[in-house]
BALOBA-1460 file (C-alpha; in Angstrom, 3 decimals):
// residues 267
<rec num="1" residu="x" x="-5.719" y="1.222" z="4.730"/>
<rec num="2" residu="x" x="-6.601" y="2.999" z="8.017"/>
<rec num="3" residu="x" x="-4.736" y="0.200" z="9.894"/>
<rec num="4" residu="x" x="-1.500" y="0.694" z="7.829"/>
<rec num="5" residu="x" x="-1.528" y="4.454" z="8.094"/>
<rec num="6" residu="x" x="-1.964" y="4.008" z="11.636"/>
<rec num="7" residu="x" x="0.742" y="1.591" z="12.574"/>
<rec num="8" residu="x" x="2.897" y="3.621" z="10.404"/>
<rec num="9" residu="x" x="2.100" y="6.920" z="12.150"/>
<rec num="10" residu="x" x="3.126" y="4.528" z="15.715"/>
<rec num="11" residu="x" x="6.053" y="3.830" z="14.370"/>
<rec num="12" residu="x" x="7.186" y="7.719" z="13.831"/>
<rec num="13" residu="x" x="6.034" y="8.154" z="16.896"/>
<rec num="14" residu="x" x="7.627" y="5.848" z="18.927"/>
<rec num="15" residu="x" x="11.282" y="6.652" z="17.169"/>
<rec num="16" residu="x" x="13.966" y="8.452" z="18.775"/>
<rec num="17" residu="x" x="13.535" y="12.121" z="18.434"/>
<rec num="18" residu="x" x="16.777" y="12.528" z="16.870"/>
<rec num="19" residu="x" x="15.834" y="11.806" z="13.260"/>
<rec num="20" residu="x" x="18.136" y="12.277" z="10.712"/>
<rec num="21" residu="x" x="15.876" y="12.463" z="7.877"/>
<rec num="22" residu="x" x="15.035" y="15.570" z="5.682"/>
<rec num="23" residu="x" x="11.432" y="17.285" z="6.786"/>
<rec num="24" residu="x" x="10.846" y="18.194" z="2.608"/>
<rec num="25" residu="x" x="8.611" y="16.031" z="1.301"/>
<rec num="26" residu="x" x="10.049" y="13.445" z="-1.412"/>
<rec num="27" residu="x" x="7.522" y="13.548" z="-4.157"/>
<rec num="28" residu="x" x="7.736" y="16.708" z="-6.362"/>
<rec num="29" residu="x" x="3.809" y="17.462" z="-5.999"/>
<rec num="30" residu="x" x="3.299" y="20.158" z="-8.788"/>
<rec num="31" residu="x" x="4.689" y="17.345" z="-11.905"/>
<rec num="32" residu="x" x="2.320" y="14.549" z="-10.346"/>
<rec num="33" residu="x" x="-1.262" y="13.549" z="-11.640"/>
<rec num="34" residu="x" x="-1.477" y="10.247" z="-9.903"/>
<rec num="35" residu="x" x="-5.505" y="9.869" z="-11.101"/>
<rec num="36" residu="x" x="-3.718" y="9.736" z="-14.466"/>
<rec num="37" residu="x" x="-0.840" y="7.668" z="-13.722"/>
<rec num="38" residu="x" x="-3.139" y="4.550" z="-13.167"/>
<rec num="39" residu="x" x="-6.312" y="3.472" z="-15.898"/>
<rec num="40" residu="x" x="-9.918" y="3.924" z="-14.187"/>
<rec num="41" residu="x" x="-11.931" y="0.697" z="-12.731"/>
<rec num="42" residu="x" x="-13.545" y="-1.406" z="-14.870"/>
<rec num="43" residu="x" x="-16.564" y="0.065" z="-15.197"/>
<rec num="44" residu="x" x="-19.523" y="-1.344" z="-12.850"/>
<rec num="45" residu="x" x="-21.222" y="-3.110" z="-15.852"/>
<rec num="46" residu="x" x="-18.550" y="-4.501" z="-17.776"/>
<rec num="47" residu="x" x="-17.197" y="-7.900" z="-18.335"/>
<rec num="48" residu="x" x="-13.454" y="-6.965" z="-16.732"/>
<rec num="49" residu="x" x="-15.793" y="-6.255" z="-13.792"/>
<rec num="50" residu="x" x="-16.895" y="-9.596" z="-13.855"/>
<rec num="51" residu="x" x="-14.177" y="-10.912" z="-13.988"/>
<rec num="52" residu="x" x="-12.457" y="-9.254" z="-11.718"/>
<rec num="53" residu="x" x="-15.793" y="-10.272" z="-9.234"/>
<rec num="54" residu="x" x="-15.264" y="-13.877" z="-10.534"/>
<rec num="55" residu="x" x="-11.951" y="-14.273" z="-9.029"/>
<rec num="56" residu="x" x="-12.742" y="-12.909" z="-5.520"/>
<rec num="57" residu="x" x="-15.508" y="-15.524" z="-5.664"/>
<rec num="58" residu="x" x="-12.931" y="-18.485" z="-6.452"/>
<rec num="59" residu="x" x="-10.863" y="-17.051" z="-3.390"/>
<rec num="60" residu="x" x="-13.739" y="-17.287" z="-1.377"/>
<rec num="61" residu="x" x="-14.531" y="-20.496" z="-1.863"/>
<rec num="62" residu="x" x="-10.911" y="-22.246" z="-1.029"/>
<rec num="63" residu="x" x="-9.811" y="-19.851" z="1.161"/>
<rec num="64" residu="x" x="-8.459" y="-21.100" z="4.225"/>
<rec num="65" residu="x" x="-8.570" y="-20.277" z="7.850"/>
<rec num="66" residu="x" x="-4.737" y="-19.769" z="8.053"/>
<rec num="67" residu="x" x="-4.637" y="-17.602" z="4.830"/>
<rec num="68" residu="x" x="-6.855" y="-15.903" z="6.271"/>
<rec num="69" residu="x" x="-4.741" y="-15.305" z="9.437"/>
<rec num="70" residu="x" x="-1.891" y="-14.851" z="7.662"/>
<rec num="71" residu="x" x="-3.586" y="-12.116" z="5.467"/>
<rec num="72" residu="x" x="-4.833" y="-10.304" z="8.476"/>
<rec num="73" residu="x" x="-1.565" y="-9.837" z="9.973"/>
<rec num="74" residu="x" x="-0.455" y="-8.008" z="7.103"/>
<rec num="75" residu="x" x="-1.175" y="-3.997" z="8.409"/>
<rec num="76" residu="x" x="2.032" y="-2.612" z="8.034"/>
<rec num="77" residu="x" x="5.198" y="-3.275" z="6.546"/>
<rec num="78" residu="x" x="6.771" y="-5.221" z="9.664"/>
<rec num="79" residu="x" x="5.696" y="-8.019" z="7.953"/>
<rec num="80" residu="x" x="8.394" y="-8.008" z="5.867"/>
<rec num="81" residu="x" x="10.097" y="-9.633" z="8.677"/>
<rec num="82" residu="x" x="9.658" y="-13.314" z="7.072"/>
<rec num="83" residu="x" x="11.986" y="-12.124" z="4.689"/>
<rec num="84" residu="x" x="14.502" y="-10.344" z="6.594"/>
<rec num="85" residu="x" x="14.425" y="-12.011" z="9.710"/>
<rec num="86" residu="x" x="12.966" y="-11.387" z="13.485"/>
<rec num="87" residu="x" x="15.369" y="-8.497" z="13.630"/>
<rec num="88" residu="x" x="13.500" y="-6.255" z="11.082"/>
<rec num="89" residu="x" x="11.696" y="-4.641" z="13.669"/>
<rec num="90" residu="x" x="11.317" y="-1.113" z="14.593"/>
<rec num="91" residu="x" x="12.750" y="-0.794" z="17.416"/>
<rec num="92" residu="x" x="16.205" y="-2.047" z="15.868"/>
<rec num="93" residu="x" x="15.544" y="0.397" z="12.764"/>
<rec num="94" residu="x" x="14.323" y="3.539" z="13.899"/>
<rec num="95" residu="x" x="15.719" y="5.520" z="10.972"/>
<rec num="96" residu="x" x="14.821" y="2.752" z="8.316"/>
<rec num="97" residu="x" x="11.442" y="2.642" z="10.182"/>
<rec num="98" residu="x" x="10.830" y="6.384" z="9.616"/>
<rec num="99" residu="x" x="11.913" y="6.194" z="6.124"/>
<rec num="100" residu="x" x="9.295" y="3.751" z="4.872"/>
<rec num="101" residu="x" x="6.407" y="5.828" z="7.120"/>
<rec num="102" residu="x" x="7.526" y="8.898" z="5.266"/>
<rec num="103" residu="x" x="7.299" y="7.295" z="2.153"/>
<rec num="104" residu="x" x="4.158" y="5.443" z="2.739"/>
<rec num="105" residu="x" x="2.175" y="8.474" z="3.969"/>
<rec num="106" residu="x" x="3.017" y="10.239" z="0.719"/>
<rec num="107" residu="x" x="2.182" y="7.525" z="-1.718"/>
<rec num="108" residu="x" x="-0.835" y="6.529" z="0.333"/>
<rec num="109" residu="x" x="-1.943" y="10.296" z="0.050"/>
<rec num="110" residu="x" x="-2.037" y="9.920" z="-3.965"/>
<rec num="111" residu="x" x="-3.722" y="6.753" z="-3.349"/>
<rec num="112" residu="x" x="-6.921" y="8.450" z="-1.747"/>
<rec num="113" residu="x" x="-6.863" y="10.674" z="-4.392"/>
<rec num="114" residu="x" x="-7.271" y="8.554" z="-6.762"/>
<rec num="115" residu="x" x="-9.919" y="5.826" z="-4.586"/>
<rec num="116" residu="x" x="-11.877" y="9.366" z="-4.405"/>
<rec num="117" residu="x" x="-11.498" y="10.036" z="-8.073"/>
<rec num="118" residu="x" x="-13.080" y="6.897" z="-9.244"/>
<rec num="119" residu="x" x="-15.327" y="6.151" z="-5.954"/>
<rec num="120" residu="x" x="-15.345" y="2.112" z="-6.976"/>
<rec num="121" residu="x" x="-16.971" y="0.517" z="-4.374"/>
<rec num="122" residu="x" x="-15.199" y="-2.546" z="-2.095"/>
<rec num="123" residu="x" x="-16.300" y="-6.220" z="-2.809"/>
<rec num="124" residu="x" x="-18.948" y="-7.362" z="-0.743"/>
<rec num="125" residu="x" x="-20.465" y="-3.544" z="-1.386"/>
<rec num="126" residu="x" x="-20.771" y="-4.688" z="-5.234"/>
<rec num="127" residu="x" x="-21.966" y="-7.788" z="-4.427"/>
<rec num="128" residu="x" x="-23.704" y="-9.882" z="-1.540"/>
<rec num="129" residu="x" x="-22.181" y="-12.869" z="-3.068"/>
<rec num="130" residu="x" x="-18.920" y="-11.389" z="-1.228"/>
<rec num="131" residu="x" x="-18.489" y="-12.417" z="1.884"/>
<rec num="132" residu="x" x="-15.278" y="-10.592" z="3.768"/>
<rec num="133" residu="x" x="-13.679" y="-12.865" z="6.390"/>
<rec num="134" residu="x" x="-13.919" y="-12.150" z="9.955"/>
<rec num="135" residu="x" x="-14.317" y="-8.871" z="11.109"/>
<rec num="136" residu="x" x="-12.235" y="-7.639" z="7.694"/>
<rec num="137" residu="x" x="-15.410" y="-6.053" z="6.018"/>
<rec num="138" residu="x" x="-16.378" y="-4.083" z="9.203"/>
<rec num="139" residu="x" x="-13.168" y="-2.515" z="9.285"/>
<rec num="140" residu="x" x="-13.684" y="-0.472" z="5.695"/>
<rec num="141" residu="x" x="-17.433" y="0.606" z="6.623"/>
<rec num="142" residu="x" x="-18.320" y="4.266" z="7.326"/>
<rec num="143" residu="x" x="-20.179" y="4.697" z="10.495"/>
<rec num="144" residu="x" x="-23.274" y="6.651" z="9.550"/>
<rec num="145" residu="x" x="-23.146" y="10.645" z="10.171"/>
<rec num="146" residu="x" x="-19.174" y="10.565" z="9.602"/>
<rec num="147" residu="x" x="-17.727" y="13.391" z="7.642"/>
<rec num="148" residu="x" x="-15.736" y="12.411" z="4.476"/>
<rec num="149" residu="x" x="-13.800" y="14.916" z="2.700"/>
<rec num="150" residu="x" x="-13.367" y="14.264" z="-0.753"/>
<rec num="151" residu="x" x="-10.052" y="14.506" z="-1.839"/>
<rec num="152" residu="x" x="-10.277" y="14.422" z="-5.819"/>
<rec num="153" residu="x" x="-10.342" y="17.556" z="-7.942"/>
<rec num="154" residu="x" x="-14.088" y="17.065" z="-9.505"/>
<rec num="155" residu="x" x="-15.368" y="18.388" z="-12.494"/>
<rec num="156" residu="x" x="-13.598" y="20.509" z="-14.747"/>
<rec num="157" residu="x" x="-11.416" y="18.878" z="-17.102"/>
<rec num="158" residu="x" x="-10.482" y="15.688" z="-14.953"/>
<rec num="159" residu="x" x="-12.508" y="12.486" z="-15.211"/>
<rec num="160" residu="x" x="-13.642" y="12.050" z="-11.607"/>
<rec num="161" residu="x" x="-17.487" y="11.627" z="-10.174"/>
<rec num="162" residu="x" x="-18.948" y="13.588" z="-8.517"/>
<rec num="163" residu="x" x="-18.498" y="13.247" z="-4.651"/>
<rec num="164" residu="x" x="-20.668" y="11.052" z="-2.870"/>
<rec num="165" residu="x" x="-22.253" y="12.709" z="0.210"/>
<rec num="166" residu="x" x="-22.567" y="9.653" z="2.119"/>
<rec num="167" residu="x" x="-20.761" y="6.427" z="1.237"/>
<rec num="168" residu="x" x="-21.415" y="3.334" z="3.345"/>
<rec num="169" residu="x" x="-17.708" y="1.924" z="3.155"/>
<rec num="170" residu="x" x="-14.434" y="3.454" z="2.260"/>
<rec num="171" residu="x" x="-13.551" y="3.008" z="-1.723"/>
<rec num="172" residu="x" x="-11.504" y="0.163" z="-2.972"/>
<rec num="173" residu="x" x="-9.685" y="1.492" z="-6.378"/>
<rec num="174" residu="x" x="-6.534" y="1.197" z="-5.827"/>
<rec num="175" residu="x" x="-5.834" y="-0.278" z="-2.596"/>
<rec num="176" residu="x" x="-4.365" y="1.164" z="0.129"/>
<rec num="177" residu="x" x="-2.684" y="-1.852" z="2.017"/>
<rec num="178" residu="x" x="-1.237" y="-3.051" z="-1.015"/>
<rec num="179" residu="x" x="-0.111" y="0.114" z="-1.888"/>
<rec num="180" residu="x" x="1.522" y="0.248" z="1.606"/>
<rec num="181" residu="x" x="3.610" y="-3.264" z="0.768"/>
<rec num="182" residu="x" x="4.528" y="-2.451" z="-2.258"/>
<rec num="183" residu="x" x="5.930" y="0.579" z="-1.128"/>
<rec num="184" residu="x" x="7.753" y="-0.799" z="1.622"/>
<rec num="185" residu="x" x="9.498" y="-3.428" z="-0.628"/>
<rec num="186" residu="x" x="10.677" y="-0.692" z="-3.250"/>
<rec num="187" residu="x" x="12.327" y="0.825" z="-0.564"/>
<rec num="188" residu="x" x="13.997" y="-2.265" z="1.283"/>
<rec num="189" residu="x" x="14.822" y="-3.607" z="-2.345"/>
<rec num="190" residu="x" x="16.928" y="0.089" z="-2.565"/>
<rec num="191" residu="x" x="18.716" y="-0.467" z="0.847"/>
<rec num="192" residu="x" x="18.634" y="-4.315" z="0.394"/>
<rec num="193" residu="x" x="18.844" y="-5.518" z="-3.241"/>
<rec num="194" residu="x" x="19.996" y="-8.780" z="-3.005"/>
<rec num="195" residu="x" x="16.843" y="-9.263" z="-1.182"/>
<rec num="196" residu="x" x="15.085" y="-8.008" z="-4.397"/>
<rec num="197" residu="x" x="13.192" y="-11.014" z="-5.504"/>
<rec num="198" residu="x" x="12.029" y="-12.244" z="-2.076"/>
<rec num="199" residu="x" x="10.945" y="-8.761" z="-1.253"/>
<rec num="200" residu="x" x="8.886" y="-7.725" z="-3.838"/>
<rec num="201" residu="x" x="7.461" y="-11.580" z="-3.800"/>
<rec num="202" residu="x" x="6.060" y="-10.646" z="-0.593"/>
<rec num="203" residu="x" x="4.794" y="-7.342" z="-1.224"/>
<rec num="204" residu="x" x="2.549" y="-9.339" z="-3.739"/>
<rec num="205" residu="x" x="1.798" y="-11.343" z="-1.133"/>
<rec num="206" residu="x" x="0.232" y="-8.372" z="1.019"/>
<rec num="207" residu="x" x="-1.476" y="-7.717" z="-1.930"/>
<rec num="208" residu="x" x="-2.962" y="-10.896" z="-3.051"/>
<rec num="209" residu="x" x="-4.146" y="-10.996" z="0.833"/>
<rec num="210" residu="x" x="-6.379" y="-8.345" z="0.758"/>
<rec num="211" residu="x" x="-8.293" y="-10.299" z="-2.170"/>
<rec num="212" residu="x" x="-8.307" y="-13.225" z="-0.266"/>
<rec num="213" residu="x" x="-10.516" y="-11.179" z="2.684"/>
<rec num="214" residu="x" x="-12.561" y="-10.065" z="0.125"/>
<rec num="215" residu="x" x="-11.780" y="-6.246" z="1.064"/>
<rec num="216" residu="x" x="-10.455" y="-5.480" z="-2.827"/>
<rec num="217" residu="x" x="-10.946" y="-6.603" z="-6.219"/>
<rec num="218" residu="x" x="-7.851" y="-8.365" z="-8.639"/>
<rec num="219" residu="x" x="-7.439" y="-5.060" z="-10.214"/>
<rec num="220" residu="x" x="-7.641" y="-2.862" z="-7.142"/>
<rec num="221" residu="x" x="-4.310" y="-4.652" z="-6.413"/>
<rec num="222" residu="x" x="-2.907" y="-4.213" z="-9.428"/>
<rec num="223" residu="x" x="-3.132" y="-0.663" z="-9.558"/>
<rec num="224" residu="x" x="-1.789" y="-0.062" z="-6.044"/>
<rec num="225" residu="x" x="1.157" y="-1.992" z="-7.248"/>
<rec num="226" residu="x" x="1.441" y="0.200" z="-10.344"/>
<rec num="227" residu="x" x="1.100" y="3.733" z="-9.078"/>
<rec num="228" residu="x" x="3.670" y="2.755" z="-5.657"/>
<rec num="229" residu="x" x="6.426" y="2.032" z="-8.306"/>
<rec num="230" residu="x" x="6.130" y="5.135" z="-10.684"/>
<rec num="231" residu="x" x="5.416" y="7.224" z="-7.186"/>
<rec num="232" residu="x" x="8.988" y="5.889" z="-5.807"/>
<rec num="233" residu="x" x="10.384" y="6.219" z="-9.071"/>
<rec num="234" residu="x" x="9.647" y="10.081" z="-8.879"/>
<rec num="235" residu="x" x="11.428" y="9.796" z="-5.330"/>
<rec num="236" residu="x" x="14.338" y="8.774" z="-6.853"/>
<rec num="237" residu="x" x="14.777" y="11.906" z="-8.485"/>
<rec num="238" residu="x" x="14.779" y="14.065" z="-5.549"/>
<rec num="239" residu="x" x="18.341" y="14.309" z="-3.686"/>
<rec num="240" residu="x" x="16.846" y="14.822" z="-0.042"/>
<rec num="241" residu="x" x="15.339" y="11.053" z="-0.898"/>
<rec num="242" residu="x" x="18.865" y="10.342" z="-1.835"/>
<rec num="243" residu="x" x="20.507" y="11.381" z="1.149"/>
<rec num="244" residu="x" x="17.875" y="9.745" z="3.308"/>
<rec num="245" residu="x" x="18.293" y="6.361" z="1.491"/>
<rec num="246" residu="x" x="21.903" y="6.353" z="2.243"/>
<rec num="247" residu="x" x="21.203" y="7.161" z="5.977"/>
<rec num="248" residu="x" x="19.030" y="4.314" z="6.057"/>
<rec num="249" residu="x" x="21.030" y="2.092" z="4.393"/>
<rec num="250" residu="x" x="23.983" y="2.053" z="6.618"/>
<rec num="251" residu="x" x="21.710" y="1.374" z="9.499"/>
<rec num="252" residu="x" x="19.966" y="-1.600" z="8.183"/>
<rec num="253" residu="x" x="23.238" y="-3.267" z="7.403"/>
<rec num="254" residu="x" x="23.956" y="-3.580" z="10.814"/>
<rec num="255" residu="x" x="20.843" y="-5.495" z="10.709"/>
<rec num="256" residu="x" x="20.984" y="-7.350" z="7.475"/>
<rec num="257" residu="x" x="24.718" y="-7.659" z="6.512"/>
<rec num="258" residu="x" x="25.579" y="-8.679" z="2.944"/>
<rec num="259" residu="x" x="26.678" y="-12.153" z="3.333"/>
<rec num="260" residu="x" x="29.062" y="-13.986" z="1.275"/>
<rec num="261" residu="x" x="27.407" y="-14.797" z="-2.233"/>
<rec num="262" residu="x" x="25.275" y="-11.707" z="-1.909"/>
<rec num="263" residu="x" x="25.939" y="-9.522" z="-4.589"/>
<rec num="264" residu="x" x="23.007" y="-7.182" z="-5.364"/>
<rec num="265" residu="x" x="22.109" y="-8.811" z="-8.710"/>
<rec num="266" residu="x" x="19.430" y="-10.957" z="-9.391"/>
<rec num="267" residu="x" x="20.575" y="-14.254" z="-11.291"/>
């Protein structure tokens, strides 16, 4: 999740100062409880834990060295590039660039709420069976002596644990990276929805590849899937998101014109 935040914040960075998007944030933060938007983990001892441990096991074991490339090249949403072409870059989509980054850092924000809500810990943490390809595992541990603010509300009248003072990796429930895709396809699918199908495919894709590094469980996926769609369905309510849409919209188009038979509807 790190990665994707980082390559996103790159991205801002590296666009033209000139942006032409609004500086309010999208999500209207005083109506959202995202800890209660998504169920909580299966519980440590519990058979949809099992499961759930079960089919990062049967991943494991067919797994292949290019998924496992292919699944480690998915960091930030310019992978979306096998769907739109070697175009989608963001260099040629500054605007459309800044959009998703926006977006992402806001959804992604909820998203560590809730991993620090439920503190469920990654994989190969759960279990030695788990064995995280290449260097994937490394990349979610803590180093010792790092400060980690924890973002949840605890106690009270909300259901989240109390804040570990020293966790060895970052949490897994729900996942950030997948959260990331998914987010990044709601929004293309708004500028480009004739692209709908093949977008959101591959957003499951991003998903499904974090499993196959053994980084997150089925269900971590899941619910990064769930909470990116009501989070950008709450976006769609605010007119500054609007606005910005449209802006984006006309600039990908010079990008990704609607060819003929391209109608916006899925048949």
């Amino acid at each position: 999740m790190r990665m994707f935040k980082l390559a996103a914040m790159l991205v801002v960075l590296s666009a033209p100062p000139a942006m032409a998007l609004s500086s309010e944030p999208y999500l209207p933060k005083s109506h959202i409880d995202s800890i209660m938007i998504v169920p909580p983990p299966p519980e440590p001892v519990s058979v949809q834990q099992q499961m759930d441990l079960d089919k990062v096991l049967a991943i494991q074991k067919t797994r292949t060295p290019a998924q496992i490339k292919r699944a480690q090249t998915d960091r930030d949403f310019t992978g979306f590039a096998t769907v739109l072409g070697p175009k989608f870059t963001p260099e040629n989509l500054p605007i459309t660039s800044a959009l998703i980054s926006k977006v992402t850092a806001e959804t992604n924000a909820e998203v560590d709420r809730v991993k620090d809500c439920w503190q469920r810990s990654r994989p190969f943490v759960f279990s030695k069976e788990v064995m995280p390809a290449e260097n994937a595992g490394a990349a979610m541990m803590i180093k010792p002596g790092t400060a980690v603010e924890n973002k949840a509300p605890q106690g009270g009248a909300l259901p989240c644990k109390p804040a570990e003072k020293a966790p060895a990796a970052s949490y897994s429930y729900p996942s950030g990276a997948a959260n990331g895709g998914m987010t990044a396809a709601l929004i293309l699918t708004a500028l480009l929805p004739e692209k709908r199908n093949e977008l959101l495919a591959r957003a499951r894709e991003y998903g499904e590849n974090r499993v196959v590094l053994g980084v997150h469980f089925p269900s971590d996926i899941e619910a990064a899937n769930s909470l990116a769609t009501v989070l950008v369905g709450f976006m769609n309510s605010n007119p500054a998101f609007i606005d910005d849409l449209a802006i984006a919209r006309a600039e990908i188009r010079k990008v990704v014109p609607l060819t003929a038979g391209d109608d916006g509807h899925n048949h």
